[in-house]
N, C-alpha and C positions, 0 to 999 in steps of 0.2 A: 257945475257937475253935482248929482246928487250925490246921497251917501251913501246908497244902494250903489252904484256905478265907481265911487269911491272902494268902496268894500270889496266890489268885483277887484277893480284894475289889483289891486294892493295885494289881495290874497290870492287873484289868478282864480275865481270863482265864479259860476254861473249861478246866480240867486233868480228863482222860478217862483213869482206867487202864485197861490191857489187861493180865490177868492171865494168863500161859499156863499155871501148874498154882500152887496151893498146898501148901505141905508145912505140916501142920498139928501135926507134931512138931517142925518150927524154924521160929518165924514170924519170924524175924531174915531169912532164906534168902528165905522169899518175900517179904518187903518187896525186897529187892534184886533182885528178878527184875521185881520193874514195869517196863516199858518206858515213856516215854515220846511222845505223841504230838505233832509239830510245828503249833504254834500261831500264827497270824500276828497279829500286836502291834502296833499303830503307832507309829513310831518317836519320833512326835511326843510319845505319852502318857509318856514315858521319862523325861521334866523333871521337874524338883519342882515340886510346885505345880500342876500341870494335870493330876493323876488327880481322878476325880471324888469329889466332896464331896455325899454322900448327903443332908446335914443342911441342905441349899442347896436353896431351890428349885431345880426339872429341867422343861425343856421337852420333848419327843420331836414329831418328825415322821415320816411316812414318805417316801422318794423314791422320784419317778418313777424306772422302770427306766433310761431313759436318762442320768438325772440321779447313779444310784446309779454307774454304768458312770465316770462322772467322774472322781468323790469315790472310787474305787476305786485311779484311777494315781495313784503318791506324790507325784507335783508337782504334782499337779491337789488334789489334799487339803490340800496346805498350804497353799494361793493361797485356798483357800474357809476354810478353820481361823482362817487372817487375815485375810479381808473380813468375817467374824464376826465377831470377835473388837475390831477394830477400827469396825464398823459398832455393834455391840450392847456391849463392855464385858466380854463375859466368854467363855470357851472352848466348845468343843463338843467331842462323844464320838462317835465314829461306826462302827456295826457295820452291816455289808453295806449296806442300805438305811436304815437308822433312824439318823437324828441327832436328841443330845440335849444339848441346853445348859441349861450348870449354870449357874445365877447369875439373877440380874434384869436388867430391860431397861431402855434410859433413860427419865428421867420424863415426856418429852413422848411417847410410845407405850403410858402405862398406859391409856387408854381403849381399845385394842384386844386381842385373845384375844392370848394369847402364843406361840399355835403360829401363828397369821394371821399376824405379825410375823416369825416366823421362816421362814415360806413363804414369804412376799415378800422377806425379804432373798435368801432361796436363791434365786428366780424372778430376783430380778435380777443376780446370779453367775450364773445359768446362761444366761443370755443372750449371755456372749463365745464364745459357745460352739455348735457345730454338730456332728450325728450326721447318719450315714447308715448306711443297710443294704445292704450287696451278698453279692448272692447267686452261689455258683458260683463263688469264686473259684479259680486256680489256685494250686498250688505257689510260682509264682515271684510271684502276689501279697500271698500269704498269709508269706513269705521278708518282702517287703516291709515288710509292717505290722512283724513282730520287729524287723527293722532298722532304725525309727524310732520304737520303744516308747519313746525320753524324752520324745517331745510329742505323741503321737497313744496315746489308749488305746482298748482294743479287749475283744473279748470273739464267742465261736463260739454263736452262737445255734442250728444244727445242722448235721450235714454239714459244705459248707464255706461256708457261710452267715457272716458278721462283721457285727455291728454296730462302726463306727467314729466315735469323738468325740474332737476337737483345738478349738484355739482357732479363733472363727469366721473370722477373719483370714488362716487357716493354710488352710483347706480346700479352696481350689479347686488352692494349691499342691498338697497330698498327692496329692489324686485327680489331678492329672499324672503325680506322679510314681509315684502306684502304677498306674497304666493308662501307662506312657511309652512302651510297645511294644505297647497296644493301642488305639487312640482308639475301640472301641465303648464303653468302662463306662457311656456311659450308661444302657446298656439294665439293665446290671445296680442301677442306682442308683435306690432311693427316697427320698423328697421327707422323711419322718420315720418315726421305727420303730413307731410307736401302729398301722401298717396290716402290720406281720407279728411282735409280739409283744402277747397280751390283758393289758391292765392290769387284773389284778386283786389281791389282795393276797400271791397267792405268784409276784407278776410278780420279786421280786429270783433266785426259783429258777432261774428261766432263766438268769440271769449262772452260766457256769459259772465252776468252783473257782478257775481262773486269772486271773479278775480279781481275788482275794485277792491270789493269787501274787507279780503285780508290784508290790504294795506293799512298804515295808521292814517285815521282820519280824523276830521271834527265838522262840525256844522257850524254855518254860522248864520245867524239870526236874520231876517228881515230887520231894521233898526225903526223900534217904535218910542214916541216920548213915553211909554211908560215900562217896557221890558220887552228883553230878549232872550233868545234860546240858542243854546249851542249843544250838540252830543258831542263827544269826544271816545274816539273807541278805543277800548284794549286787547288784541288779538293774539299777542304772539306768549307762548307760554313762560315766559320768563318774567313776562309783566305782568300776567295771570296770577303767579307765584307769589307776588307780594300781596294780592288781594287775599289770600290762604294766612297773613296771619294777622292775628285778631285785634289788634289795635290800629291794623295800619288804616281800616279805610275811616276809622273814625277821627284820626288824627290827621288826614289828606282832606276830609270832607270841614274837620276844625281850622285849618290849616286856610283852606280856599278861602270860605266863610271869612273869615278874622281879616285875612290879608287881602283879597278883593271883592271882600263883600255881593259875595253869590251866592246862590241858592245851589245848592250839591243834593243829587240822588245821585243813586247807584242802581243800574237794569243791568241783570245776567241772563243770558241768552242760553239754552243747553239745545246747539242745535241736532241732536242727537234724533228729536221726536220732532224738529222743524220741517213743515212742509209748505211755506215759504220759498219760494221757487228763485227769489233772489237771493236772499240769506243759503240757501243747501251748499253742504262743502264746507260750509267756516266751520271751523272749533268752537267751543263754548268760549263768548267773547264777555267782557265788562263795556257797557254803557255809561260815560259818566256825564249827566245830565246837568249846565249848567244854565243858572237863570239868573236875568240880572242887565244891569244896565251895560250896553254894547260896548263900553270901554273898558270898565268890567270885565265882561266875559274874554273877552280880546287878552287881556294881559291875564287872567286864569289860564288860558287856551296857553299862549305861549308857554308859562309856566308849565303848565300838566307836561308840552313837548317836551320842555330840557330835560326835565322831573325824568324822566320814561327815558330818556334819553341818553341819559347818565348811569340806569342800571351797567354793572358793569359781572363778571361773571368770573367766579374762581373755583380752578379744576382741582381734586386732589382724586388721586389714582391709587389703588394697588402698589406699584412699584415703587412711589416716592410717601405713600404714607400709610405703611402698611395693609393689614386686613379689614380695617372696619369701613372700609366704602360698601361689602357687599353685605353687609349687617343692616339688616332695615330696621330695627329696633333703633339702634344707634344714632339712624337720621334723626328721630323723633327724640335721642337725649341731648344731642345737638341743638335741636329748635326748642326743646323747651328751655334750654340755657342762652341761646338769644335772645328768648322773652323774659326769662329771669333780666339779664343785664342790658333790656330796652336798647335792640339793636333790632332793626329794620332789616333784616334778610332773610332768606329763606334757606336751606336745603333738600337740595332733590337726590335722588338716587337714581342715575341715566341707566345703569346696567350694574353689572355684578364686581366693576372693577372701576367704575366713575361716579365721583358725586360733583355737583353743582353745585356752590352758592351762590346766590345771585344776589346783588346788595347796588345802596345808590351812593353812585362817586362822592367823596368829599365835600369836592367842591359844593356839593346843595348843602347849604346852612341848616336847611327842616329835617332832612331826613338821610342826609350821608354819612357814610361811616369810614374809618380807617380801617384797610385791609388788615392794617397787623394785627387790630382787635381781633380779628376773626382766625387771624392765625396763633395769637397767644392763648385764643381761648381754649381753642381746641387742643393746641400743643401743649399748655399747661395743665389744663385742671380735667383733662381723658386721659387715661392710659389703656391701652389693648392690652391683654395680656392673650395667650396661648398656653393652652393643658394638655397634652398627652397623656392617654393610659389604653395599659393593654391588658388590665385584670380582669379574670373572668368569672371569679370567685362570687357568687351569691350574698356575701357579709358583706363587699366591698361595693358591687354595682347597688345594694339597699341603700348603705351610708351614701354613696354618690348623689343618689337620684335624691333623697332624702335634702341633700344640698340645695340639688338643681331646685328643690321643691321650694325651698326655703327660698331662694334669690326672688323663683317667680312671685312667690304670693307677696311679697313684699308691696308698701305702701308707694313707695320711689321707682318701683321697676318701670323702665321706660322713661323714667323722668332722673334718675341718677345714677342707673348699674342695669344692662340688659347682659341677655347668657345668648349666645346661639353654639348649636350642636352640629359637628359631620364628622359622620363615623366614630373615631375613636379623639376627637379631639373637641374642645369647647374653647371657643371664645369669648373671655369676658371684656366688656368696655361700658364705663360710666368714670366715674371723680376716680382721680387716682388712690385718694384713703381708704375709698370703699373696695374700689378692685381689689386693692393690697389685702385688704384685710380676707375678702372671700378668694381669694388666690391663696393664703395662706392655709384655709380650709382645707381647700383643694389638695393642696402638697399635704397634709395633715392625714389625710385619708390614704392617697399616695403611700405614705410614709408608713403608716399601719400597716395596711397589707400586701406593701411591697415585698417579694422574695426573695429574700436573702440565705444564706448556707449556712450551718451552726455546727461547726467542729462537733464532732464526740466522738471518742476511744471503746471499743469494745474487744475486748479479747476475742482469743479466737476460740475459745470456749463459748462463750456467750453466744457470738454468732450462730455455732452450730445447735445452741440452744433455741434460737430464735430460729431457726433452720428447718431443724426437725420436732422441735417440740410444742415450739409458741408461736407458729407459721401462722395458726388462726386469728390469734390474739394482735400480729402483728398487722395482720391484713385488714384487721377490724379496727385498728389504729388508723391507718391507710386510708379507709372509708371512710374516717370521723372527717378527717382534715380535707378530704378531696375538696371539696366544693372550696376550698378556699387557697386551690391552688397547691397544696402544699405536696414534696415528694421524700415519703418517708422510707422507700422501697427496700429491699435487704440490697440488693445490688449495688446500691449509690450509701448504704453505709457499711458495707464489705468493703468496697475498693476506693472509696474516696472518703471514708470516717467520717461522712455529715449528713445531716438532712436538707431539704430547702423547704423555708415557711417564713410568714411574714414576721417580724422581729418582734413583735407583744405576745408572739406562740413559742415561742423556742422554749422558755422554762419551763411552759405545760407538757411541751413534747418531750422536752426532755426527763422531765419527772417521768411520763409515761414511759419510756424505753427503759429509765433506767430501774422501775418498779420491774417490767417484762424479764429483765436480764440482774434482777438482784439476786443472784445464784448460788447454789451451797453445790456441795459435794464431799460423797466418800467414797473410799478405795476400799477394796479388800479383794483375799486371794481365795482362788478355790482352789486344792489340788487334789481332788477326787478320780481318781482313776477314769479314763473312757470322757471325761466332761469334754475334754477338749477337742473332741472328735463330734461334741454338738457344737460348740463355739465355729467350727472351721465349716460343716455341713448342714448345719439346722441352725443357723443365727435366729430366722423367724421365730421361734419360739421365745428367744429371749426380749427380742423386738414386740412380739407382741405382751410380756407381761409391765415393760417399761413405757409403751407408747400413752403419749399426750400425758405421762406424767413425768420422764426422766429422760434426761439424753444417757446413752450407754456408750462409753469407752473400755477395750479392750484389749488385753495384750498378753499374748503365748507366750511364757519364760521358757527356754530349759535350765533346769538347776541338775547337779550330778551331787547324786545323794551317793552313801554305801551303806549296803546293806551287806549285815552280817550271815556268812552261814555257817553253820553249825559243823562240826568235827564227829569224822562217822564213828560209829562205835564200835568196827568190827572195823578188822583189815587185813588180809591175805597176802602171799605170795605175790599172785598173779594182779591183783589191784596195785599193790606197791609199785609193781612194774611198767603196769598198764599207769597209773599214774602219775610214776618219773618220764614214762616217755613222751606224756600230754603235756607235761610242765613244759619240760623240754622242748617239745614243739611251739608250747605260746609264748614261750621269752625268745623263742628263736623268732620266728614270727613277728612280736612285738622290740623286740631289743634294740633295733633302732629308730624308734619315736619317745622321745619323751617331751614332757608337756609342764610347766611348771608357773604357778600363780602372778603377776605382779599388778598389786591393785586388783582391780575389777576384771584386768585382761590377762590373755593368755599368749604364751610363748612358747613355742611348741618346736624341737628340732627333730628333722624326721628324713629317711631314704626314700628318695622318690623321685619322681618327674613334675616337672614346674607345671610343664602343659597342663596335667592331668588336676590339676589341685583346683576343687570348687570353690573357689575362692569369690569374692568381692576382686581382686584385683592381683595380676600378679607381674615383677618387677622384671624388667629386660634391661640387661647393661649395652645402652645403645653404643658405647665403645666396641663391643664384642660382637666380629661382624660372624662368626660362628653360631651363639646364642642368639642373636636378635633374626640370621636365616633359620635357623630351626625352629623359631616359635611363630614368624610370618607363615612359613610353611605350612605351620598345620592349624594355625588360624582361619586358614581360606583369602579369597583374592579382595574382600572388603579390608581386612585389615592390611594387607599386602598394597593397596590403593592409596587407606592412609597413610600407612609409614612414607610411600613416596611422597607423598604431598610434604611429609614433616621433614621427613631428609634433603627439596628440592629446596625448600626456605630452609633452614638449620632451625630448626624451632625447638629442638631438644632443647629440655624436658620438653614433654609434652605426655595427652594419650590417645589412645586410640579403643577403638570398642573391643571385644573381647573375642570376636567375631562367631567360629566352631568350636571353640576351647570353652570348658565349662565357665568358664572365668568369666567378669561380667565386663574389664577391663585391662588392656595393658598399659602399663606406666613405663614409658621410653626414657629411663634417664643416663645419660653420663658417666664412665668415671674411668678416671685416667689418671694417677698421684704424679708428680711432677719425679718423685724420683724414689727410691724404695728405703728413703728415710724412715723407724715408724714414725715421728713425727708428721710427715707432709703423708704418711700413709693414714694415720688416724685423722688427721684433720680431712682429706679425699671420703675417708668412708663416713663422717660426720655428716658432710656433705649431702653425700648419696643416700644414706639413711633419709635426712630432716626434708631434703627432697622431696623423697618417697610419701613421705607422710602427710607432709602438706597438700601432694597433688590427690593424694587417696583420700586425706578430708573434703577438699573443694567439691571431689564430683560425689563422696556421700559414701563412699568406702570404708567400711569396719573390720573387715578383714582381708591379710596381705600376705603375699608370699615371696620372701625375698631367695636368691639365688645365694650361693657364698662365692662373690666376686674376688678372682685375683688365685683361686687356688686351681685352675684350670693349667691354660696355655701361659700364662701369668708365672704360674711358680712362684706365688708370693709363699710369706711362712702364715701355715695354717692356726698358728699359736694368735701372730697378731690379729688377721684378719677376725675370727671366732671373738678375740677379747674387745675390739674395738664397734663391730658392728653390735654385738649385745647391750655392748656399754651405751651407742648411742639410741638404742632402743630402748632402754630401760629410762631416757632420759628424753625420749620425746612420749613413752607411754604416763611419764610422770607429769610432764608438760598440758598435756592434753586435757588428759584426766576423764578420757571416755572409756565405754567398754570395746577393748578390741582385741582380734584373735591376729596375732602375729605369728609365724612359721618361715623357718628356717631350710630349703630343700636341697638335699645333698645329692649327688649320683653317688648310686651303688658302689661305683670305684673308690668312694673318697671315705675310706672307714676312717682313717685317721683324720681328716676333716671333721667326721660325726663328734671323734673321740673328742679332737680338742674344743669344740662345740659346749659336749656335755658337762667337759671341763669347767668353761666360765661360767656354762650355765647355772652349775651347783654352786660357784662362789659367788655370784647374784646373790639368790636364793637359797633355801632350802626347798628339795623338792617335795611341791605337796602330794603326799603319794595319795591323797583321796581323789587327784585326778591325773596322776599319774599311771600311763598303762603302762607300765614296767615294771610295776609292782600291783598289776592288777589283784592279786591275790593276795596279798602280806595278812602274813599269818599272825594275829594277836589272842597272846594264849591258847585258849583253844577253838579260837576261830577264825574266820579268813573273811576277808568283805571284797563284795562284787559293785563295779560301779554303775548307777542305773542313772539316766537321763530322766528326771522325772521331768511329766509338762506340769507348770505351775499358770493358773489364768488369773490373771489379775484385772479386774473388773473396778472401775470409778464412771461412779453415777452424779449425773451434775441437776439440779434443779430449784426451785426457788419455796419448794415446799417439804418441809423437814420431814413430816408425815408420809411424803411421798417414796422419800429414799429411804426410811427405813421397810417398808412395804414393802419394792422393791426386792431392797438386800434381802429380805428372808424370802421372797418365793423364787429368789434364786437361785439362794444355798439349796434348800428343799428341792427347787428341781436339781440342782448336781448329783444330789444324795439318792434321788430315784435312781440316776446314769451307774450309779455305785452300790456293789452287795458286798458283803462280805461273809465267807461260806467259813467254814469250822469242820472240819474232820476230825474225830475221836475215837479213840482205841486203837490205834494205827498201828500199832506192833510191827506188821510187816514192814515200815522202814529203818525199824534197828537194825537190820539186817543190809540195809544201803550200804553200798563202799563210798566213799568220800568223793569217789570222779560220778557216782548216783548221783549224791546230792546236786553237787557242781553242775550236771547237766542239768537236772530240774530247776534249778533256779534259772538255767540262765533261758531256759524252757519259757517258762513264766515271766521273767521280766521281758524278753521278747515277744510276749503277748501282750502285754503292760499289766501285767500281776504281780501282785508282790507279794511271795511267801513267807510264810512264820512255822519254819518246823519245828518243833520244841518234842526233844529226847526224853526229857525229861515226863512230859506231862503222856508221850506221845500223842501229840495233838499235832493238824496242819490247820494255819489258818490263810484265807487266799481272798486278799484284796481287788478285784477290779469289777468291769462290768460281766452280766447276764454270763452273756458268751464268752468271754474270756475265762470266766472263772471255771466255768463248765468245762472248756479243753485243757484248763489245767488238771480237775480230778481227774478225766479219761489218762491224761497222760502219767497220772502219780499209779495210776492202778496199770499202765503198760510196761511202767520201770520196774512196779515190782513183781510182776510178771518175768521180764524178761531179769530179776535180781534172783530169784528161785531156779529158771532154767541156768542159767550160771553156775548156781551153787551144786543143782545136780551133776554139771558136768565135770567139777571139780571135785566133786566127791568122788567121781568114779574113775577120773584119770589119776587117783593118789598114788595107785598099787599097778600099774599098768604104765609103760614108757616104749612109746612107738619110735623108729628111727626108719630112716630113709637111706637108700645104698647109693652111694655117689655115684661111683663108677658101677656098671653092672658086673659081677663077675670079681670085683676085686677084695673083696669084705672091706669096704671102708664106711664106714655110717655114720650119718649127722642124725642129732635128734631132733625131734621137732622143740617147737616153744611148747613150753607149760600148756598155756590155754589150747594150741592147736592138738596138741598131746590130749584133752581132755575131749576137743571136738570129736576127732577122730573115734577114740575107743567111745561115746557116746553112741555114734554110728554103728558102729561095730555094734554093739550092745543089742539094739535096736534091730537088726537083721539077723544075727544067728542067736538071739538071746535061747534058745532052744539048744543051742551047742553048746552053752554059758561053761558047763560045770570041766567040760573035756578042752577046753579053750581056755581056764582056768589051770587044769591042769597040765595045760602043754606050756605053760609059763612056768 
């Protein structure tokens, strides 16, 4: 047997010479001129032990075309080589369509034909499995198929016609993604290829030659005594993948050379521009060209199969190793850390959430590696990190990028530390010392102009400083910091005392505000007559001589001043009379209220009605179901609604609004002594008093008007009740220590109530008669004081600039002082002649104008304090008194000698006289009509 026919049987191979001439005078010469023809070989038949054994029984079948198309891609043949194999026991041989398995089947399948057995087990392999046929594809789908030639086999039925077969699993994927920019392929898509390819027995013709191609193959030589040739192909991209890095093919090419002394090239094919009619369809493949003596290349061949064979493939995902699979920088610091530590594999990046390494088993002595290498490596000396930020401040994305800038231009980026960006987050992955230290950065920058809140205290002065005065200054602070995120608002530091800015700004901001609100201020009083009537009705005026330099605060006093009036000069009969009888009317009038000092507040016992009293608050003894119907009653049905609610729960104390009543509230309190001890009576009204006081504090009450509980239906003694209820007023007004107007209100009927009132009152106190009306008039020496409610305005200017408030203050006063004249009358003669109830009215004339006069007797001068118009209807009316002070005098003149009476009964001579003054009216009259009759009218007297 030859060697050529040796070589056939062994390797299962058809060796074809092509002779281009014979030289029949040196048949040495033409043996050496055979060329060899490239044979495709399955790389699987390459093992010992799985060529076929002739002397064995053999099975053959034929395959359907689509099934052939399979069993044609190399990873598809060896997934069925071992479901054979493993199903039945023993190997199979497979050429284009025909497989033949060598061996016997197991013993529970000898009652069936051995090829039926072997069509079934094929029938049930070929069922993970789905074909279709599209017709007309393009360019860039026909790109497509190539570029996923390791799991999808294919084959050009004609034109650009493909039939296409992957696992069934895979298929609806592929067809996506080879239509991904076209969603018609339905059209082009058939159900199975049996309807545009005829099964008949030279149905495998139709597979053209490149379904061979993508198998692994090799050529083997014609055997000459001087050299041989073998191709050995590389198709599938994994095996591709190690040709990608840079030492390997020179150490595979050293490798061969050294250990079987062959000749090693390397042809790469890019059939992208192939037109090549057998080669169209493959992917870009590696040719590895061996030359060399036939036993030789024989055991190269074998080897290159284990070699390739033994790649083996390690997956890391998203979900078991974090985010850097879809970081394509990262593959690249990956692989250059493989060729740092001369490790034979590669890294691919299959999609956005898978990488590949591909490396060769151990077992190969040349060029295998330990998987853990590959996982220590990476699990050690990478670390991913993850950044978040959501600043949006202009200082902070400069410094950022400014970063980002710095990682890229680095000399190592991509080979020790790569950055990738989405959205608002970065991932860094390279050495773990290096991440760390630019992760550090990171948070560094973070950290800066991170927003944080910075407590700060401003009164409430200040605020309203920065409110109304430095609004601009604060809003231009506001702009400074914007871009850097910062919120300096008045709102967020009115009601929450802080700012927010990143923590390296807080002491400059704070400087700033506290420079804005470093504030002075002074107070002072105006009491110019009529001012207070611009304060209450023309504030703009003062608002605008204080604006954007001064905040303005203000406050209406009354103060009760006395003013003296002078003692008349003259005084009559009829004046003495007329002004015992006005006395008399005003202490009648006045004589039961009086009013007396403690502290800053007032205590005031008066005849009256509760209802009626415009009080801040007035007290109801919610025990007295008389008093609490009488003041619901005329409160109206809102406070009649509360009190049920308060009486429905018992919530006494309690209040309620004031409803119709001048009053602003009622205070519902309690009081009922256990027994008419005065002890358990003093302690009940202690009660009821401090009660009182605390619920009229809470809701903002200054002034109170309390009932004198117990002298009623009660029948308590009017002695205790008056000593105990003052007593405990004088002892919460002490407590307190505010200004407040307390009153005491008596009915009419309870004189002796009032009495013994006035009683403790004066042994409190002494009563101050400057504001006591009961002595409105006390006469000291020779003059008598009236009490006037003067307003006092009290003005405090707050600002940060000293210059600014005294500025201010003086064109304030100056305005008041326009509001205000002051007029001077001289030579005034005509009111020496005033009777003392003149005076008395003119004053009070004038201070009910808000004028304050100065008659002076002595100088006879009037001087007349207020505004414009006030002052002015004070002179009209000085010159109408003494007008009507001269008709007076005339008619007292003439009733001196002249006394008119009146006849009671008619007819009976009984006569009353008239009064003095009317006595004067009269013969005035008289005068005046028969003044013609005078002398005879005269004499009939």
């Amino acid at each position: 047997m030859s060697t050529v026919e040796q070589i056939q049987i062994k390797f299962q191979v058809t060796i074809n010479p092509i002779i281009d001439s014979v030289d029949e005078a040196n048949d040495t010469e033409s043996i050496s001129s055979i060329q060899t023809v490239p044979i495709h070989i399955d790389t699987c038949l390459n093992t010992p032990g799985r060529f076929h054994d002739r002397s064995r029984q053999t099975t053959t079948i034929k395959l359907r075309p689509e099934w052939a198309l399979i069993v044609s891609h190399p990873k598809f043949k060896l997934e069925y080589k071992d479901f054979i194999h493993n199903e039945c026991g023993s190997e199979i041989d497979i050429h284009d369509d025909e497989v033949i398995y060598n061996g016997s089947f197991p013993r529970h399948v000898h009652d069936m034909k051995t090829n039926v057995i072997l069509q079934d087990k094929t029938n049930e392999f070929m069922r993970n499995f789905a074909w279709r046929t599209f017709f007309k594809l393009e360019p860039r789908n026909i790109e497509i198929l190539r570029m996923n030639s390791a799991t999808v086999a294919f084959t050009r039925v004609q034109d650009n016609d493909y039939m296409v077969a992957t696992k069934l699993h895979d298929i609806s994927g592929f067809i996506r993604k080879l239509f991904a920019k076209n969603n018609q392929y339905s059209q082009f898509e058939q159900s199975h290829l049996k309807m545009n390819i005829p099964s008949n027995n030279n149905s495998s013709s139709s597979l053209p030659t490149k379904s061979k191609i993508i198998e692994k193959s090799y050529n083997t030589p014609v055997i000459s005594s001087i050299t041989s040739t073998s191709m050995y192909t590389i198709n599938t991209p994994e095996q591709i993948s190690m040709f990608s890095i840079d030492t390997f093919e020179d150490r595979l090419r050293e490798y061969l050379q050294e250990t079987f002394n062959v000749q090693v090239t390397f042809e790469r094919t890019n059939n992208n521009n192939n037109n090549n009619e057998k080669t169209k369809g493959l992917t870009n493949c590696i040719f590895i060209k061996l030359i060399g003596q036939k036993d030789d290349i024989e055991n190269a061949t074998k080897d290159l199969c284990n070699l390739f064979l033994s790649i083996k493939t390690k997956i890391f995902n998203d979900k078991t190793n974090s985010n850097w699979t879809k970081i394509e920088e990262a593959i690249e610091i990956i692989q250059y850390h493989f060729k740092l530590n001369n490790l034979i594999c590669t890294c691919q990046q299959i999609s956005s959430t898978i990488v590949y390494i591909h490396y060769f088993n151990i077992t190969n002595p040349q060029f295998g590696i330990d998987e853990q290498k590959i996982e220590d490596l990476i699990q050690e000396q990478f670390r991913l990190v993850t950044i978040n930020n959501n600043q949006q401040s202009s200082k902070f994305t400069k410094d950022w990028i400014d970063l980002e800038n710095i990682i890229h231009q680095r000399d190592d980026y991509k080979k020790n530390i790569c950055l990738y960006k989405e959205l608002n987050t970065i991932y860094l992955f390279g050495l773990t010392e290096l991440v760390k230290e630019f992760y550090q950065k990171f948070q560094q920058i973070i950290n800066k102009y991170n927003l944080q809140s910075c407590k700060i205290t401003l009164s409430e002065r200040q605020l309203k400083y920065l409110t109304h005065v430095a609004k601009a200054d604060l809003i231009k602070l506001e702009k400074q910091y914007k871009s850097d995120g910062c919120d300096i608002s008045l709102n967020r530091l009115r009601y929450n005392c802080e700012f927010i800015a990143p923590p390296d700004m807080h002491s400059k901001i704070k400087d700033s505000l506290e420079i804005l609100t470093q504030i002075h201020e002074t107070s002072f009083e105006i009491d110019e007559p009529g001012f207070e009537t611009l304060v209450s009705q023309g504030l703009e005026r003062l608002l605008t001589i204080v604006k954007s330099k001064c905040f303005l605060e203000k406050t209406i006093e009354t103060r009760r001043i006395h003013i003296s009036i002078p003692k008349a000069r003259i005084a009559n009969f009829n004046d003495e009379i007329q002004q015992t009888q006005d006395t008399s009317t005003t202490a009648k009038a006045l004589s039961n209220m009086t009013s007396v000092n403690i502290g800053h507040s007032t205590v005031t016992i008066l005849i009256g009605d509760l209802t009626t009293q415009a009080v801040d608050a007035i007290v109801a003894c919610s025990s007295s179901q008389y008093l609490c119907k009488t003041i619901i009653s005329q409160a109206g049905i809102q406070v009649q609604n509360e009190y049920n609610l308060l009486k429905a729960s018992d919530q006494f104390p309690d209040t309620t609004s004031g409803g119709t009543l001048p009053c602003k509230k009622i205070l519902f309190i309690p009081w009922s002594p256990n027994s008419r001890d005065p002890t358990d009576v003093k302690s009940s009204l202690s009660t009821f008093i401090s009660t009182a006081f605390t619920l009229a504090i809470s809701v903002g009450s200054k002034s109170i008007a309390f009932p004198a509980v117990g002298c009623g239906k009660f029948h308590f003694d009017p002695s205790i009740i008056a000593k105990y209820m003052l007593h405990e007023t004088r002892k919460q007004l002490t407590k307190y220590k505010i200004k407040m107007n307390i009153s005491f209100i008596l009915l009419p009927i309870q004189q002796n109530v009032y009495d013994e009132f006035i009683k403790y009152l004066n042994q409190m106190q002494t009563v101050d008669l400057m504001v006591s009306y009961k002595n409105l008039m006390k006469k000291q020496d020779d003059q008598s004081t009236i009490a006037y409610d003067k307003k006092i305005i009290k003005i405090t200017l707050i600002s940060t600039n000293d210059n600014y408030l005294m500025k201010c203050k003086q064109e304030i006063i100056d305005l008041a002082r326009i509001f205000s004249i002051k007029s001077k009358l001289t030579n005034k003669h005509d009111m020496l002649d005033w009777s003392q109830n003149t005076i008395n009215k003119y004053y009070e004339y004038c201070l009910k104008q808000g004028v304050i006069p100065t008659l002076d007797f002595e100088n006879v001068t009037i001087e007349l304090i207020g505004t414009k118009d006030t002052v002015h209807e004070a002179e009209k009316y000085f010159y109408e008194l003494t007008s009507e002070t001269f008709k007076e005098a005339r008619i007292h003149a003439v009733a001196r000698n002249v006394i008119w009476s009146v006849e009671l009964i008619p007819n009976s001579d009984q006569w009353e006289q008239y009064s003095f003054k009317l006595n004067g009216i009269i013969e005035d009259a008289f005068l005046k009509e028969y003044h013609h009759e005078l002398p005879e009218v005269i004499l009939a007297i």
